[in-house]
MARTI-897674 format. One record per residue (C-alpha): residue number from 0; residue in one letter; chain; x, y, z. Coordinates in steps of 0.2 Angstrom, whole numbers, plus 5000, padded with zeros to 4 digits. Layout:
<recs>
{NUM, "A", "A", {X, Y, Z}}
...
</recs>
This chain:
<recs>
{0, "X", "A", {5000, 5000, 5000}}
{1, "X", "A", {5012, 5014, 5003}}
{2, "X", "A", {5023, 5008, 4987}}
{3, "X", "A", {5005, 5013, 4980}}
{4, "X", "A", {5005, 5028, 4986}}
{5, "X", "A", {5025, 5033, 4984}}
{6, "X", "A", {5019, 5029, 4964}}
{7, "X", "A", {5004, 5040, 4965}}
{8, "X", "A", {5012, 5054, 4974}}
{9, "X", "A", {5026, 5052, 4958}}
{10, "X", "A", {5011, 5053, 4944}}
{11, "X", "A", {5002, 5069, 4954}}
{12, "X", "A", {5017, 5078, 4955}}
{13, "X", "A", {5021, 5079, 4937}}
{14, "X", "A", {5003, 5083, 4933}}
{15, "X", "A", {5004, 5099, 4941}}
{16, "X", "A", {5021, 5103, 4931}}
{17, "X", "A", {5007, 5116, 4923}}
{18, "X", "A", {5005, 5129, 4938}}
{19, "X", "A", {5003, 5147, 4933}}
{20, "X", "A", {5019, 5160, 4938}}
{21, "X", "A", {5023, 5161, 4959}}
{22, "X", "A", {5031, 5172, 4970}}
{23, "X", "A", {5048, 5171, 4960}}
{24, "X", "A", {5042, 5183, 4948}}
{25, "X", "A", {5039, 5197, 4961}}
{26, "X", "A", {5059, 5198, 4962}}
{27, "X", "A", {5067, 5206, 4947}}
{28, "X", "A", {5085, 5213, 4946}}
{29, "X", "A", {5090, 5228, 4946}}
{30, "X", "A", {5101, 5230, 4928}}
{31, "X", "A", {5117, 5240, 4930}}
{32, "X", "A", {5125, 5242, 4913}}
{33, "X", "A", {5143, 5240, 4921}}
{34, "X", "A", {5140, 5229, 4935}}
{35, "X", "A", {5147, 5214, 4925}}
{36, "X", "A", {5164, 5203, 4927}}
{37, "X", "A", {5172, 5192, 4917}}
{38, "X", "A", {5163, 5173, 4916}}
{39, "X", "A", {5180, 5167, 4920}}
{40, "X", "A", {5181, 5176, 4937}}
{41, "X", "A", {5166, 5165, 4940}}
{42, "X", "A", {5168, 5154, 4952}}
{43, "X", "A", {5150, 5142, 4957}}
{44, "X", "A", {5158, 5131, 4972}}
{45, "X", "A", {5147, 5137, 4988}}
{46, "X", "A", {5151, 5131, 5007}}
{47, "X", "A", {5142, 5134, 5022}}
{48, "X", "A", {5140, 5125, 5038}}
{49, "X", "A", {5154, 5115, 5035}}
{50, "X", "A", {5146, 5108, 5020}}
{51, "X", "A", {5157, 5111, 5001}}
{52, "X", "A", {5148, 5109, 4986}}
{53, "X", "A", {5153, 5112, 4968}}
{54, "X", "A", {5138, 5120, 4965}}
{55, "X", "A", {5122, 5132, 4973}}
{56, "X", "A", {5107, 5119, 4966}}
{57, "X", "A", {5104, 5102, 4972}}
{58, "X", "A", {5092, 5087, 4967}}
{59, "X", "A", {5080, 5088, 4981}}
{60, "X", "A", {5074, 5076, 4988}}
{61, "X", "A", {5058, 5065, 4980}}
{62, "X", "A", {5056, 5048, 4980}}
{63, "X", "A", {5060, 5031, 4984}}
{64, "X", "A", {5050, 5014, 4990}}
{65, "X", "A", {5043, 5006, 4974}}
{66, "X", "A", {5054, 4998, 4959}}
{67, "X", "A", {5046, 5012, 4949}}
{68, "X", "A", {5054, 5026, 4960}}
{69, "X", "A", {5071, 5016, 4962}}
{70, "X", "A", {5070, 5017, 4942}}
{71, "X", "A", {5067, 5037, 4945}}
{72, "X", "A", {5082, 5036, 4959}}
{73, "X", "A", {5097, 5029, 4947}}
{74, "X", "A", {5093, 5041, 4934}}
{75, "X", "A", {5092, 5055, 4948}}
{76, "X", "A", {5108, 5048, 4954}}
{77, "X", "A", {5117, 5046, 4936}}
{78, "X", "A", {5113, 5064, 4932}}
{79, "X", "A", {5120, 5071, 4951}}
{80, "X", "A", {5137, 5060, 4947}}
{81, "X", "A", {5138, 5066, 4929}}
{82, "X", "A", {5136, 5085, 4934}}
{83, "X", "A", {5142, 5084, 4952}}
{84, "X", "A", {5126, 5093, 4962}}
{85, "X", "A", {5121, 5085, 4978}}
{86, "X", "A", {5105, 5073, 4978}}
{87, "X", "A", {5093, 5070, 4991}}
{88, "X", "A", {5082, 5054, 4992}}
{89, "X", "A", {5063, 5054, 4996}}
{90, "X", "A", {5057, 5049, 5014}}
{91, "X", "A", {5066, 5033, 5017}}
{92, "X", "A", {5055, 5029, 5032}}
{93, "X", "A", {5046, 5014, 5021}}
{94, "X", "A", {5064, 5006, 5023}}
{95, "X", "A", {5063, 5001, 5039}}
{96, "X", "A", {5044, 4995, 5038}}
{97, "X", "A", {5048, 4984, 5023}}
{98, "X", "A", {5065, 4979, 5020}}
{99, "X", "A", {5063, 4975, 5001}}
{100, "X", "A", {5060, 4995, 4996}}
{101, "X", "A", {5079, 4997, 5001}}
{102, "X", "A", {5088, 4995, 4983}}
{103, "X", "A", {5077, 5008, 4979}}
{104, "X", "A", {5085, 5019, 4990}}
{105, "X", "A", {5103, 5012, 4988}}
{106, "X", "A", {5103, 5016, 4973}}
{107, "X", "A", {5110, 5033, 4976}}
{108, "X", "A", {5124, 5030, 4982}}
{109, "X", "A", {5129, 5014, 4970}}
{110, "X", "A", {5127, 5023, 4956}}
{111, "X", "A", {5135, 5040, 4966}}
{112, "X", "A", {5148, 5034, 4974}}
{113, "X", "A", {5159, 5050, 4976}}
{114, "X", "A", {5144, 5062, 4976}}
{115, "X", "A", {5135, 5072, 4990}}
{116, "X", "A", {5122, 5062, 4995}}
{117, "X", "A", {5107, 5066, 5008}}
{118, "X", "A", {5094, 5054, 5017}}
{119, "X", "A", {5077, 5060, 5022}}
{120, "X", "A", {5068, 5056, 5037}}
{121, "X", "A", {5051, 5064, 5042}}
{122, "X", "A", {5055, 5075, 5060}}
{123, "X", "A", {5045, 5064, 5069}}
{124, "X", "A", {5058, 5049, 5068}}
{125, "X", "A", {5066, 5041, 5082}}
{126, "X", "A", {5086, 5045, 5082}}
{127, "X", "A", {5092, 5027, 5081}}
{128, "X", "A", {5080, 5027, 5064}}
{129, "X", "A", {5088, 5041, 5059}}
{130, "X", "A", {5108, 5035, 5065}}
{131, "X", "A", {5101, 5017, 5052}}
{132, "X", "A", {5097, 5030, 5036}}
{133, "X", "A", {5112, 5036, 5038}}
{134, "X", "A", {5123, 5021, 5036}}
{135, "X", "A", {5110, 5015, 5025}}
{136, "X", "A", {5113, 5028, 5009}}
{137, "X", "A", {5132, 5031, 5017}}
{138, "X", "A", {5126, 5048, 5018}}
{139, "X", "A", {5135, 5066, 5020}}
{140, "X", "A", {5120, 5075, 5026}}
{141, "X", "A", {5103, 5070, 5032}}
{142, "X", "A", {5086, 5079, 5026}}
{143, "X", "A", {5074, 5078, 5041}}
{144, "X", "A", {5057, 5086, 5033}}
{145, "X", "A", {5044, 5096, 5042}}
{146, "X", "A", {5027, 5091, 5033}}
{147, "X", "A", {5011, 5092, 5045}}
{148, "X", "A", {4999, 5100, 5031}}
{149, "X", "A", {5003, 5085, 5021}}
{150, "X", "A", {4999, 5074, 5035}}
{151, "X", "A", {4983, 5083, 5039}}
{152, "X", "A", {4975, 5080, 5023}}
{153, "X", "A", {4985, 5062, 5019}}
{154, "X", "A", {4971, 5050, 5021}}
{155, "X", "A", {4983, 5038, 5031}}
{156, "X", "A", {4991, 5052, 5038}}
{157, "X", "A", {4999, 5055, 5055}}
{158, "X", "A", {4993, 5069, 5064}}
{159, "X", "A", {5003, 5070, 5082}}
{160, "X", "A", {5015, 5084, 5079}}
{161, "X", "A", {5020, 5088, 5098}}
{162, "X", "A", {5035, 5080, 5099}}
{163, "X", "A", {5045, 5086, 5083}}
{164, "X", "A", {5054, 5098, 5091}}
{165, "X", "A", {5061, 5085, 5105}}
{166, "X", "A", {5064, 5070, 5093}}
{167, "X", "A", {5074, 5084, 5080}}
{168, "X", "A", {5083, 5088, 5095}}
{169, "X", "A", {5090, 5072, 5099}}
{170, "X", "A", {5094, 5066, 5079}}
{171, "X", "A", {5105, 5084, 5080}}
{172, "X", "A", {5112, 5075, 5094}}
{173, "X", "A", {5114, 5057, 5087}}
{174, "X", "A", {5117, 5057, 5070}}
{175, "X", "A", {5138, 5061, 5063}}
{176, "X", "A", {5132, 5072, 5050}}
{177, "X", "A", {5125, 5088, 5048}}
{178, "X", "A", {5105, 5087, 5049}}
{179, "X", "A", {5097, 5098, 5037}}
{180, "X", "A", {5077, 5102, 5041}}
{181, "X", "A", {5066, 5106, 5027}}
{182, "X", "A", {5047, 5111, 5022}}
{183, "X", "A", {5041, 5100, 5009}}
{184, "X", "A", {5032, 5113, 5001}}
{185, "X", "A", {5022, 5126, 5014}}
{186, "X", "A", {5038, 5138, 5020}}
{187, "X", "A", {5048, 5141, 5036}}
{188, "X", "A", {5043, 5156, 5045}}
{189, "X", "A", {5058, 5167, 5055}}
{190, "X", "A", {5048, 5162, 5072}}
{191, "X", "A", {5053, 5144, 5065}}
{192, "X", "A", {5071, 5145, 5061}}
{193, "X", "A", {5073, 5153, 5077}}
{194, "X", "A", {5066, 5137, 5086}}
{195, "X", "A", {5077, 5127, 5074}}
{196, "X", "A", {5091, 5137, 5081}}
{197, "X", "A", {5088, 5131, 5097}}
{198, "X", "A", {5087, 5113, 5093}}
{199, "X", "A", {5105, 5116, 5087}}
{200, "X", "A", {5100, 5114, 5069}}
{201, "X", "A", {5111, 5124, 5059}}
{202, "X", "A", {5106, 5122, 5040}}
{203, "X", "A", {5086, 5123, 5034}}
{204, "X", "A", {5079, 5122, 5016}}
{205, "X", "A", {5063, 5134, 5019}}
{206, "X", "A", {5053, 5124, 5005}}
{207, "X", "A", {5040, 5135, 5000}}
{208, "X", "A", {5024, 5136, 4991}}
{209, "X", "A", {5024, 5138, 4974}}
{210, "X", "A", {5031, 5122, 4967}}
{211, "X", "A", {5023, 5106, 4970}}
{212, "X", "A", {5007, 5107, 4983}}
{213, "X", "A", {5008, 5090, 4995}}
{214, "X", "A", {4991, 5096, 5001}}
{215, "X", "A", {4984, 5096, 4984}}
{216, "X", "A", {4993, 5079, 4980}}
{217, "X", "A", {4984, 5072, 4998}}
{218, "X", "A", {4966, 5079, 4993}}
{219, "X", "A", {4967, 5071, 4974}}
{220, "X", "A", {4969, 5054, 4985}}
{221, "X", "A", {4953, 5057, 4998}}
{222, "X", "A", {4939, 5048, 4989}}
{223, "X", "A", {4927, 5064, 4995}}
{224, "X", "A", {4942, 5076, 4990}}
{225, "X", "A", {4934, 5088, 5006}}
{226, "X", "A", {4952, 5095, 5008}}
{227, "X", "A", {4953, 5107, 4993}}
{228, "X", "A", {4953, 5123, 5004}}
{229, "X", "A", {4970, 5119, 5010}}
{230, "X", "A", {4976, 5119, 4991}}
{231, "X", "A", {4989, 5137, 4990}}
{232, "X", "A", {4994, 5136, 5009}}
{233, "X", "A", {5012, 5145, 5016}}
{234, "X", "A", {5022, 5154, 5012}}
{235, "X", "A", {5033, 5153, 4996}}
{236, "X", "A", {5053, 5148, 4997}}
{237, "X", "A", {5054, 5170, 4990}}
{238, "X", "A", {5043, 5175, 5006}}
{239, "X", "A", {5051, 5163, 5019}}
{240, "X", "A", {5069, 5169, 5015}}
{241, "X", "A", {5063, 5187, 5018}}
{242, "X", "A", {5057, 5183, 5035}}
{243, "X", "A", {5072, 5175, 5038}}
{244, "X", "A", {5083, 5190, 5031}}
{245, "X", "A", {5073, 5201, 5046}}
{246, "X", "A", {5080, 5189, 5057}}
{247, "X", "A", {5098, 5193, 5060}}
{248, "X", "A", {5109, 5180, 5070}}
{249, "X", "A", {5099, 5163, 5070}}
{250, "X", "A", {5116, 5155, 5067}}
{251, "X", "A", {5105, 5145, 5052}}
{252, "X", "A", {5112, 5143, 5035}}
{253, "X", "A", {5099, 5145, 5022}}
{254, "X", "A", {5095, 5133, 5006}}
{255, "X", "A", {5080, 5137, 4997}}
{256, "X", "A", {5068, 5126, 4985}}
{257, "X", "A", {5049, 5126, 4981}}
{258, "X", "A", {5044, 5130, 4963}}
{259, "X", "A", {5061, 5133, 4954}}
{260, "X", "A", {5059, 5134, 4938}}
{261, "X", "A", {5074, 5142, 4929}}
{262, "X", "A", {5093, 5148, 4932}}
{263, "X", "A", {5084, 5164, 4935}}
{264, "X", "A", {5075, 5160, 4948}}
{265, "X", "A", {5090, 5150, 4955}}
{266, "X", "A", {5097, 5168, 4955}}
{267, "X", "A", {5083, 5174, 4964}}
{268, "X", "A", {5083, 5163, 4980}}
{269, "X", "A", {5105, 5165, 4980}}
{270, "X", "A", {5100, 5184, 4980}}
{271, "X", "A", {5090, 5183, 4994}}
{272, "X", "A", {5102, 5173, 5005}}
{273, "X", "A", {5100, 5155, 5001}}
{274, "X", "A", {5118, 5146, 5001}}
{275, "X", "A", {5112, 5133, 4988}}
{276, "X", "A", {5095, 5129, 4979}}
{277, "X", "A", {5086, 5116, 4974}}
{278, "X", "A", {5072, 5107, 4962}}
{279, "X", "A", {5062, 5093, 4959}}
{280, "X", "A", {5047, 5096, 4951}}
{281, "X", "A", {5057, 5101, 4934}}
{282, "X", "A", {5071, 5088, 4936}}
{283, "X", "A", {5054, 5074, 4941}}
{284, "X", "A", {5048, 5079, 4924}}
{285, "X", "A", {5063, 5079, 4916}}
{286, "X", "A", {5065, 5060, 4919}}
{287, "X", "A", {5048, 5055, 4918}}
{288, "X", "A", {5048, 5061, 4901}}
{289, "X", "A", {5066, 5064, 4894}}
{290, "X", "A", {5076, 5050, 4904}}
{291, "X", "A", {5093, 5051, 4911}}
{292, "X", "A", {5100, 5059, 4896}}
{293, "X", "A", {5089, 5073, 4896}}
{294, "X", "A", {5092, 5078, 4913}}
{295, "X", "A", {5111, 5078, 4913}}
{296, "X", "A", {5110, 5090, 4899}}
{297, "X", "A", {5097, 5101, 4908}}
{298, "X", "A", {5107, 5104, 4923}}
{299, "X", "A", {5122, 5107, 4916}}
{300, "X", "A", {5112, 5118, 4906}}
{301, "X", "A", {5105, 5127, 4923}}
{302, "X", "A", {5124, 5128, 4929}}
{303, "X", "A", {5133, 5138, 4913}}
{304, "X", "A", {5117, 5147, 4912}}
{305, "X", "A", {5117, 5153, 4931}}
{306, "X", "A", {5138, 5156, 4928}}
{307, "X", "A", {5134, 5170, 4914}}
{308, "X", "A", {5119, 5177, 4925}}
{309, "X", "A", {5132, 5179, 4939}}
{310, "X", "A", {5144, 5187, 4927}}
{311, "X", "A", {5132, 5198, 4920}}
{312, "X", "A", {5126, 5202, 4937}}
{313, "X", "A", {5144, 5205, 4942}}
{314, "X", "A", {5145, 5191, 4956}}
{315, "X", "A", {5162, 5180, 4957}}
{316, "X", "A", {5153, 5168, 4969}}
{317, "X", "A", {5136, 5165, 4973}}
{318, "X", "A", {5135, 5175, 4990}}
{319, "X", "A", {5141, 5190, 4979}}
{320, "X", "A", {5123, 5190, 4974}}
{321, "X", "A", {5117, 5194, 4991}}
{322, "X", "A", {5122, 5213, 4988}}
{323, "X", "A", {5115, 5215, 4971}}
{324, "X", "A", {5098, 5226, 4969}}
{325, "X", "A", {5081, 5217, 4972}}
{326, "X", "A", {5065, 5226, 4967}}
{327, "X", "A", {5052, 5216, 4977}}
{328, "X", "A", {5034, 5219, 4967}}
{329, "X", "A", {5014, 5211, 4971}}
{330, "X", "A", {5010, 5199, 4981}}
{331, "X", "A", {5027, 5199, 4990}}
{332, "X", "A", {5027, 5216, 4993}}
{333, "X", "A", {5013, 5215, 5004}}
{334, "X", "A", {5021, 5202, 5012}}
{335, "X", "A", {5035, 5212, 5017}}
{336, "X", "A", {5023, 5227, 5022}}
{337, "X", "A", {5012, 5215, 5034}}
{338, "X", "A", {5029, 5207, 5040}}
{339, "X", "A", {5036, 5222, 5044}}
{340, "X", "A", {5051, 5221, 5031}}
{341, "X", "A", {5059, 5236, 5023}}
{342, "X", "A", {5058, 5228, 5004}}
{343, "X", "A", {5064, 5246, 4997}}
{344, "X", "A", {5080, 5241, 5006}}
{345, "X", "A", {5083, 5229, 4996}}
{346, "X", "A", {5084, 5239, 4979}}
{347, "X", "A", {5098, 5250, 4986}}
{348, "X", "A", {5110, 5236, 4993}}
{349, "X", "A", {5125, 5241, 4980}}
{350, "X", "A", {5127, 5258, 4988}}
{351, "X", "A", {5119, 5256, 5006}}
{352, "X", "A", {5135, 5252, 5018}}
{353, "X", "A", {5125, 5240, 5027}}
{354, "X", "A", {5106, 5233, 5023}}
{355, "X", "A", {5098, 5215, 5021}}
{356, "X", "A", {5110, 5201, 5016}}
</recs>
């Protein structure tokens, strides 16, 4: 039953590949006609909380637990080892229910063997569970995802969310890697990265709206579908990164993900202070439809593409991006107002001495 639904969750995401625009398109650049370097100054390799990468985007994590999805998984894999991003795997809790979904996992790091690999555990996990995933994939980082609005609508879903914060606390605690806790779709809130703070988490991927909607996926799965109202909800990875930037000295690096759909917006969420950024939806779609093939060539399309944006916006490395001017337009805009953000700021960082990062 829940290699079913691993499937289903795979064929609902794709279908709604077609959303309208989101809140990426409220952040435009402002163009300087001389603010440009060389592309060969350009230098993509990001590093923050003691984690290196050769690159600011990542595979996020997607799937896992059915010989379809371990099909998705190699080619995931194959395409992170070809072009050297980091890779995330799907919630591996299935593993430890039935043992015969883990090749489907495995499968990352076989075919990955050098690469930056992360396993994914929802919050609520116990930390010897979490301690096994590790060793399981060999992994360099562990994802631990935050998804009670996808639980809430999940017809077989778990709805006790009390004890997150404690069980978070004690994987930080167990595990040898560095934990990374992520949204899977609804935003994190400065209110939240400060209680992450305190858990001693020190990286989160805010995973906002604006991408692929769990809640939307949940309700297609109810046979009375009665959870439609909860379609659009959060905040979006753009909005949640802004909240964060109000918030100075959390100690919590920053990755961002949730409807990315180009190198632009890439740009965008490195802009507003995400150390790396990641997608899935595109890349889901990509395979689904292209095969491996297809997607190595699209992201290392995406990583010479974001190289001459950086050039052309005069950024050597991706944090240069953090001082280059934002306009901040619509929906996000009112955000910021009702949030209490300065968004002008943000269109005057090249000459302001100090102002958001």
């Amino acid at each position: 039953m829940t290699s079913k639904r691993k499937d289903e969750h795979v064929a609902l995401a794709d279908a709604q590949r077609r959303a309208p625009g989101n809140d990426f398109d409220d952040v435009r650049f402002v163009h300087h006609a001389l603010a440009g370097i060389s592309r060969n100054r350009v230098d993509l390799k990001t590093e923050f909380a003691g984690i290196r990468w050769r690159a600011p985007l990542y595979i996020n994590g997607m799937t896992g637990g059915s010989a379809r999805t371990g099909e998705i998984n190699r080619a995931l894999a194959i395409a992170a080892a070809e072009t050297g991003v980091a890779v995330a795997s799907g919630s591996m809790s299935i593993c430890f229910r039935d043992p015969g979904t883990r090749p489907s996992f495995e499968v990352l790091r076989s075919e990955n063997p050098n690469g930056f690999v992360m396993a994914n555990l929802s919050a609520g996990a116990d930390a010897d569970t979490a301690a096994r995933a590790v060793d399981l994939l060999q992994a360099d980082a562990l994802q631990l995802h935050l998804n009670s609005v996808q639980e809430t609508v999940m017809p077989e879903g778990q709805r006790d969310f009390q004890d997150w914060a404690a069980a978070i606390a004690a994987i930080v605690e167990k595990v040898p890697v560095p934990v990374i806790v992520k949204e899977v779709g609804f935003g994190l809130s400065a209110r939240t990265l400060r209680e992450l703070a305190e858990l001693g988490v020190r990286v989160a991927d805010v995973s906002g709206s604006g991408g692929t909607d769990f809640a939307r996926i949940e309700n297609e799965r109810r046979a009375g579908k009665e959870y439609g109202f909860l379609a659009g909800w959060g905040q979006s990875a753009v909005c949640s990164l802004l909240d964060a930037g109000a918030e100075e000295g959390t100690g919590v690096a920053l990755l961002a993900s949730g409807g990315v759909r180009t190198p632009l917006d890439v740009a965008r969420a490195l802009a507003l202070r995400a150390e790396a950024v990641g997608a899935s939806g595109i890349f889901l779609h990509e395979v689904l439809h292209g095969g491996t093939d297809a997607l190595v060539t699209l992201i290392r399309t995406w990583l010479r593409q974001l190289g001459d944006l950086m050039a052309l916006l005069g950024a050597a490395r991706p944090a240069d991006l953090q001082g280059t001017d934002l306009l901040l337009r619509g929906l996000t805009r009112e955000f910021c107002e009702l949030r209490g953000i300065d968004a002008g700021a943000y269109s005057r960082r090249s000459t302001a001495p100090r102002g958001p990062s």
